[in-house]
C-alpha positions, 0 to 999 in steps of 0.5 A: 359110687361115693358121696352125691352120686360122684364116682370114685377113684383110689390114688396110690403113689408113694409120692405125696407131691404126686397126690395133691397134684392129682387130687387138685385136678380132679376133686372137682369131679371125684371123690378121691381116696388116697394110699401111699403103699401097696398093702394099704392100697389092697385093703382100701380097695378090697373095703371101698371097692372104687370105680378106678384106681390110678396107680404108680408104678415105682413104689418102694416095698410092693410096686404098682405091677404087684398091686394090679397082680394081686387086684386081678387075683381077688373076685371083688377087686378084679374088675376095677379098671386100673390106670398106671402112672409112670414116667415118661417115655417108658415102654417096657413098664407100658406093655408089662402094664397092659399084660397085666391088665391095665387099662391106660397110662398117665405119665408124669409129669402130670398134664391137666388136660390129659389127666382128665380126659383119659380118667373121663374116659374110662369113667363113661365106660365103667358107666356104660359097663354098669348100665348095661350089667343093670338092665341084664339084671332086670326082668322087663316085665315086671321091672324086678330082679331076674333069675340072673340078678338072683342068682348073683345075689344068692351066691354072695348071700349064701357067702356071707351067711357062712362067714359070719354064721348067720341064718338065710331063708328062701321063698318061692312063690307060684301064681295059683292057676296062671294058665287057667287065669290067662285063657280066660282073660288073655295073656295081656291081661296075665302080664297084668297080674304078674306086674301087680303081683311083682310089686307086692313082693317088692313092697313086702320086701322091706330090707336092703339086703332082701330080694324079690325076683322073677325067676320064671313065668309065673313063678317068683323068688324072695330071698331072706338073708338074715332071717331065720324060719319063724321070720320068714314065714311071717313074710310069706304069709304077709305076702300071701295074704296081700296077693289074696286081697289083690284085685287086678281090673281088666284091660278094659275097665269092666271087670275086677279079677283077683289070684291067689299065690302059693309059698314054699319057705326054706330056712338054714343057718349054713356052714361050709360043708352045706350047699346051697342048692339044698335050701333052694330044693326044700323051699322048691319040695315045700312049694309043691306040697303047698299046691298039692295040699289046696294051693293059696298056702304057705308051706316052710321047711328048716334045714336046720 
């Protein structure tokens, strides 16, 4: 999604004429990019990463056919719906297209009607496709992210920390007493103190690239990518102390209740050979030792 909230598409073809054509027919709508070669279509692609790519299929060094290989190889680029331009009346460049993963055909010369149909059309489903990945993301209780959306983003995260060897931290976060808690009051009420709970460690969370997510019942995960032990204890204990302070009234109005939450904080700074289930393991061992010591705690453990 680029500028004012307007989708984006990557142009590439050779031809300059080619360009300014499509461009005048759809700057109205998109925001465009624009690359003359194959290679500089693969980078652009790879840094940008559009919502669609119209591509030509003859171009002199690397063609359209290599590009859309090459798009399909790359996980971040592999999932960019690809419409080829090509010449009129050209099957067999249609049906090499299509086996390669091509979604539509636009052929020259260029109609304005059928330009904009066929690229609205993938559009709305590009959108629907991101709707429905967002709502798999969430959990619908609390309104958070998901064991799913966290898993997504920890496998990514841990990539990234390795690359450019930086330090990532894990929180895993259990409500004190859940069960007592909902038999005595109910699981109506049990749900309201996992949403009150929910969006402390939402508003804790005060970085971009931070994640708090429900990963279970009532237990809840906050990933740190970044931070390096002392930082992440800090945040633990911010959120320990505001769970702490927390008074959640009843369904009925009568009554205030409050919980408490336990912390178990992992921290590494990682390196290939690691694995990334070891930093979700310690903050999982250092979780266990906070209930076992009293619960209402905050318990860390550094990798390395």
């Amino acid at each position: 999604m680029g500028q004012n909230g307007k989708s984006v598409i990557l142009i590439v073809d050779d031809s300059m004429l080619n360009i300014m054509m499509l461009t005048r027919i759809l700057s109205a709508d998109y925001v465009l990019l624009t690359a003359t070669s194959g290679e500089a279509a693969l980078s652009l692609a790879l840094k940008q990463i559009p919502d669609l790519i119209l591509l030509d299929v003859i171009m002199p060094g690397m063609d359209g056919f290599e590009v859309l290989t090459e798009l399909k190889r790359n996980p971040e680029t592999m999932n960019i719906p690809v419409i080829f331009i090509t010449g009129a009346d050209n099957e067999e460049d249609e049906e090499r297209g299509f086996l390669l993963g091509a979604v539509d055909y636009i052929t020259k010369p260029f109609k304005n009607v059928i330009v904009k149909v066929r690229v609205n059309t993938h559009m709305k489903i590009v959108s629907q496709l991101r709707m429905n990945e967002r709502l798999g993301m969430i959990d619908p209780l609390t309104g958070i992210h998901n064991r799913r959306s966290f898993d997504h983003s920890f496998e990514a995260e841990w990539g990234r920390a390795v690359r450019e060897k930086t330090p990532i931290s894990f929180l895993m976060l259990d409500i004190d007493h859940f069960k007592k808690y909902n038999d005595a009051f109910g699981h109506l009420q049990g749900d309201e103190l996992l949403k009150a709970a929910a969006a402390i460690f939402v508003a804790v969370v005060k970085r971009p690239t931070d994640l708090a997510a429900r990963l279970g019942g009532e237990e809840f995960g906050i990933l740190l990518p970044g931070a390096g032990p002392q930082g992440a204890l800090a945040v633990a204990e911010e959120v320990r102390k505001a769970v702490e302070a927390l008074q959640v009234p009843t369904i009925d109005g009568k009554q205030q209740t409050t919980a408490t939450v336990s912390i178990g904080v992992a921290s590494i700074s990682p390196v290939h050979s690691d694995s990334p289930t070891e930093l979700l393991s310690r903050a999982d061992d250092c979780l266990y030792a906070a209930k076992e010591s009293g619960r209402n705690k905050v318990i860390g453990g550094e990798l390395k």
